[in-house]
C-alpha positions in Angstrom: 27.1 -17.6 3.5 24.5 -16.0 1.2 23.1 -14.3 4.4 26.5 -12.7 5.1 26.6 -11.5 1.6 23.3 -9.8 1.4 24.3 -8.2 4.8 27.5 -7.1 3.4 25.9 -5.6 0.3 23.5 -3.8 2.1 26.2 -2.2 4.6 28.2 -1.3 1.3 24.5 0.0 -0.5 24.2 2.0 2.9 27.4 3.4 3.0 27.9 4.9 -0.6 24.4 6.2 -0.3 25.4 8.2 2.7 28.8 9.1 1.2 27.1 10.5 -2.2 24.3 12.3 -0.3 27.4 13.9 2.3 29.1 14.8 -1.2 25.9 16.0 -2.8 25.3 18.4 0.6 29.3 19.2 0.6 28.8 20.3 -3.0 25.1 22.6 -2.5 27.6 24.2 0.6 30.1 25.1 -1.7 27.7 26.3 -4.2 26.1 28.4 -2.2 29.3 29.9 -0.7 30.4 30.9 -4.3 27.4 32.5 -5.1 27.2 34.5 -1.8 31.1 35.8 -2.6 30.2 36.6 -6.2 27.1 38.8 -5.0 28.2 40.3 -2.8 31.1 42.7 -4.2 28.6 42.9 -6.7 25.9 45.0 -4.6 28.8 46.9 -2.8 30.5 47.9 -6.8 27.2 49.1 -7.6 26.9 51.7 -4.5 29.8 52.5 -5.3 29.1 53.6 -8.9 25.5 55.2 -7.9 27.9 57.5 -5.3 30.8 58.6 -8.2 28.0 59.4 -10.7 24.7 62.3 -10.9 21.8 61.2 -12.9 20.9 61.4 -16.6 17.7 60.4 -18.4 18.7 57.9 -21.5 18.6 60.8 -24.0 20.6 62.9 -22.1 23.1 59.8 -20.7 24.0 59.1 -24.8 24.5 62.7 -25.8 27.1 63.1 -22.8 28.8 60.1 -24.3 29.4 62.0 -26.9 30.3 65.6 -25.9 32.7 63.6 -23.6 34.9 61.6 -26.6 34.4 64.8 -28.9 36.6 66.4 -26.7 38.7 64.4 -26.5 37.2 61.7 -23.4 37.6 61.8 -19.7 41.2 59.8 -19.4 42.7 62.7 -21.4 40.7 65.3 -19.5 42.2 63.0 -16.1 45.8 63.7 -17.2 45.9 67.2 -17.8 48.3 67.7 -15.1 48.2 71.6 -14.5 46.2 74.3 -15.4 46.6 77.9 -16.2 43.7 80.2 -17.0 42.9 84.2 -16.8 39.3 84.4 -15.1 37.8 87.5 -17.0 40.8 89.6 -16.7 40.4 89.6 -12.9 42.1 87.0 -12.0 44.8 84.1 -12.5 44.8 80.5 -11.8 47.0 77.5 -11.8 45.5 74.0 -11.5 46.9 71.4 -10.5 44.4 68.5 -11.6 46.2 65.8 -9.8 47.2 66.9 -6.4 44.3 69.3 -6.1 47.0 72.5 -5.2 45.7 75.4 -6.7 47.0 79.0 -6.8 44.9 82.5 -7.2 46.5 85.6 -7.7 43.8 88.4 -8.0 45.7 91.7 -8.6 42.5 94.2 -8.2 42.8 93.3 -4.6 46.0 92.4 -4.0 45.6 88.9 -2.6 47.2 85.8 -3.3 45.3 82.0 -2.6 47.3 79.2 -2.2 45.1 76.3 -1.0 44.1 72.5 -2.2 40.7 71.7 -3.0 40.9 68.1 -1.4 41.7 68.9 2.3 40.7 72.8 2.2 44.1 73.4 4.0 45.6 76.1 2.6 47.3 80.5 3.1 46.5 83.5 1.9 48.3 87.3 1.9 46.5 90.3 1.4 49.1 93.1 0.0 52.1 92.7 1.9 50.5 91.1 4.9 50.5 87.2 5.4 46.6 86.2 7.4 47.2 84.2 10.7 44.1 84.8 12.5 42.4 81.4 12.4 38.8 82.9 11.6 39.9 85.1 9.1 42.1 83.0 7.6 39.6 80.6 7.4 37.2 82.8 5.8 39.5 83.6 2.6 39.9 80.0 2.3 36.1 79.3 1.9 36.5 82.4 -1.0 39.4 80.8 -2.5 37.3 77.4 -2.8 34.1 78.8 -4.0 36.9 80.9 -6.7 38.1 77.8 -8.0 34.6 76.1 -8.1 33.2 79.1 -10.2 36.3 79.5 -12.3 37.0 76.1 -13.3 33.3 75.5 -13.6 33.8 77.8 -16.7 36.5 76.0 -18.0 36.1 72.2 -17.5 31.9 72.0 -17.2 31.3 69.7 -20.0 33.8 67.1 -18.1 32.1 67.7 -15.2 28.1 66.5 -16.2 28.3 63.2 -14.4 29.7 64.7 -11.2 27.8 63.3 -7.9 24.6 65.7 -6.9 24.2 66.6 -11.1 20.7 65.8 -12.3 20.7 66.5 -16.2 17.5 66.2 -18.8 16.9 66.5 -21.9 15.0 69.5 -23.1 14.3 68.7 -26.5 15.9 70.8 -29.8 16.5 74.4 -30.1 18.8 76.8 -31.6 21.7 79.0 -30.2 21.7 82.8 -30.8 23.9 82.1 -33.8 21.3 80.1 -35.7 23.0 76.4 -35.2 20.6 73.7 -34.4 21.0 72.0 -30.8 20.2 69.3 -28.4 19.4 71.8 -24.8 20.2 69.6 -21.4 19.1 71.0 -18.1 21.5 70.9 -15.0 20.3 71.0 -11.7 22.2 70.0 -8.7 21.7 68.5 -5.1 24.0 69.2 -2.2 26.9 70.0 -4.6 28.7 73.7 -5.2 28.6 77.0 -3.5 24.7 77.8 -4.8 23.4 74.1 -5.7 19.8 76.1 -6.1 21.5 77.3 -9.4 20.2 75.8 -13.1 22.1 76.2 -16.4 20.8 75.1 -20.0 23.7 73.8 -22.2 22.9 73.6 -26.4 24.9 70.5 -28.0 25.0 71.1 -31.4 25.5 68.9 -34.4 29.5 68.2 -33.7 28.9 67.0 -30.6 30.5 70.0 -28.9 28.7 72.2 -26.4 28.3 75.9 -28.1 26.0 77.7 -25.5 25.1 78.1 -21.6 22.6 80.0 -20.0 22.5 81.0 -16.5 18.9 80.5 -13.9 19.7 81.8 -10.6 16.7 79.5 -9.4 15.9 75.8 -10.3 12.1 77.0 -10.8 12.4 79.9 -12.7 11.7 80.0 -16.5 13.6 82.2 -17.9 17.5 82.7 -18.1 19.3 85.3 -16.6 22.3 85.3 -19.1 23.2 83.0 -22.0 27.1 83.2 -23.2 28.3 81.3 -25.9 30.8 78.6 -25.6 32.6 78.9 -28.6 36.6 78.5 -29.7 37.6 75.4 -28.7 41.1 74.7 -28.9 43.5 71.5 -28.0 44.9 72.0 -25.2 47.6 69.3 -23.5 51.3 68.4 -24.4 49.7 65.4 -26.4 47.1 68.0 -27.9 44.5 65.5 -27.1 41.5 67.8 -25.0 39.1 70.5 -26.7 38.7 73.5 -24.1 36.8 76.7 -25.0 37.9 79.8 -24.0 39.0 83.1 -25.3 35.0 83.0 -26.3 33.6 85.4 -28.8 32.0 87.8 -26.2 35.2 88.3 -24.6 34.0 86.3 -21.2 34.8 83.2 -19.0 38.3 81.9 -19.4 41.3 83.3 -21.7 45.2 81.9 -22.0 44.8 78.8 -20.8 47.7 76.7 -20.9 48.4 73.1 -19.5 51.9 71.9 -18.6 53.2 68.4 -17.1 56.5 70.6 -16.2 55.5 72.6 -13.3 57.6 73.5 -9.9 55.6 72.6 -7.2 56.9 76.1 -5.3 53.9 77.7 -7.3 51.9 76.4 -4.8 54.2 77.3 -1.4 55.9 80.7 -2.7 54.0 83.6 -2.5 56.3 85.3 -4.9 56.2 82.5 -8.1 56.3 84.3 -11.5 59.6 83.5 -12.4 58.4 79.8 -11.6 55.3 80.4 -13.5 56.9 82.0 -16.6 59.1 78.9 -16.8 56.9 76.1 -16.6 54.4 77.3 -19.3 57.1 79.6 -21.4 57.2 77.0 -23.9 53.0 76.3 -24.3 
């Protein structure tokens, strides 16, 4: 009998010591499987964060913090909606910041751009003549993108200082022509734009608001070609919520903008849209 026992204790001994190590081996499995569906998104959210963003030193990463929610922060630059702006007196542009439609009418040579910055589809008329011809048509459409590039770039550029392919560093402190102490960044960009090869200096002065700009046609060279001020800000939006600058002292850049939420989407189909136009900002 006491045989039998000791043989049944050590069958029960054998057994729960097998079961707790099968549990202990079922639980490292499940462990491990956790932690490999935790990482993973992980690695894949931070490509994805590296693609959406440029690059900024630390110095330069804070102080676009700040020019950002001093003008207002990028969800209420996001919700704009559309867009209306004079281009130097040359031209006129309406926006649409959503949908990416974007119309140019440029009187001095009679044309007329409608086209969409996301798929690059787009029309154009010259006078009174609509272009079919696939290569030429094709060709205005490149001109109508790199018009909206350079145009809005004058608008919208301090929202615009974490795009992908913009490398930004801090210069240390200066002054702008009209005596105002500053913070200067450097832009330089890679892959990105109609001349990436370009560099600009922006001055960030004690508000938090970028005041001045100037202009190096090469990434190397040492001194500016221009320097404009960026002056006049405004708030702009039905909410009044975004600080644009434009109607600037020298008379440059952008003038009238105007934002609506109100806007007939046949602005961006009808080559003849002023009456459309006149309506959806009348009230701005």
């Amino acid at each position: 009998m006491g045989v039998q026992v000791r043989l049944l204790f050590r069958a029960l001994f054998n057994y729960s010591i097998h079961t707790a190590m099968n549990r202990f081996l079922f639980l490292i499995l499940l462990i491990l499987i956790f932690v490999g569906c935790q990482t993973e998104p992980k690695a894949v959210e931070q490509v994805q964060i590296e693609q959406k963003s440029g690059t900024a030193d630390a110095a330069s990463s804070a102080l676009i913090s700040l020019v950002e929610e001093a003008m207002g922060g990028q969800v209420a630059y996001q919700r704009l909606g559309v867009l209306r702006w004079t281009f130097f007196g040359r031209r006129d542009l309406v926006w649409d910041t959503q949908s990416g439609d974007v119309r140019i009418d440029s009187p001095g040579d009679s044309t007329t751009y409608l086209y969409n910055v996301h798929s690059g589809e787009g029309k154009v008329k010259v006078g009174a003549e609509v272009v079919e011809h696939p290569d030429s048509l094709q060709k205005l459409l490149t001109r109508a993108k790199g018009i909206w590039i350079n145009d809005s770039y004058w608008l919208v550029m301090p929202f615009k200082l974490r795009d992908p392919g913009v490398h930004v560093t801090h210069q240390g402190v200066d002054s702008t022509m009209s005596g105002e102490p500053a913070q200067v960044l450097a832009l330089t960009f890679d892959g990105v734009g109609v001349t990436p090869q370009n560099k600009y200096h922006v001055w960030v002065t004690q508000d938090n608001l970028i005041k001045q700009w100037a202009f190096y046609p090469n990434a190397s060279d040492s001194e500016p070609r221009a320097v404009w001020p960026w002056d006049n800000y405004q708030l702009v939006g039905e909410e009044g919520k975004v600080l644009l600058s434009f109607d600037r002292s020298d008379q440059g850049g952008p003038s009238n903008v105007q934002v609506s939420n109100r806007v007939d989407h046949s602005i961006f189909a009808d080559w003849d849209a002023a009456a459309q136009i006149q309506e959806a900002f009348s009230s701005m």
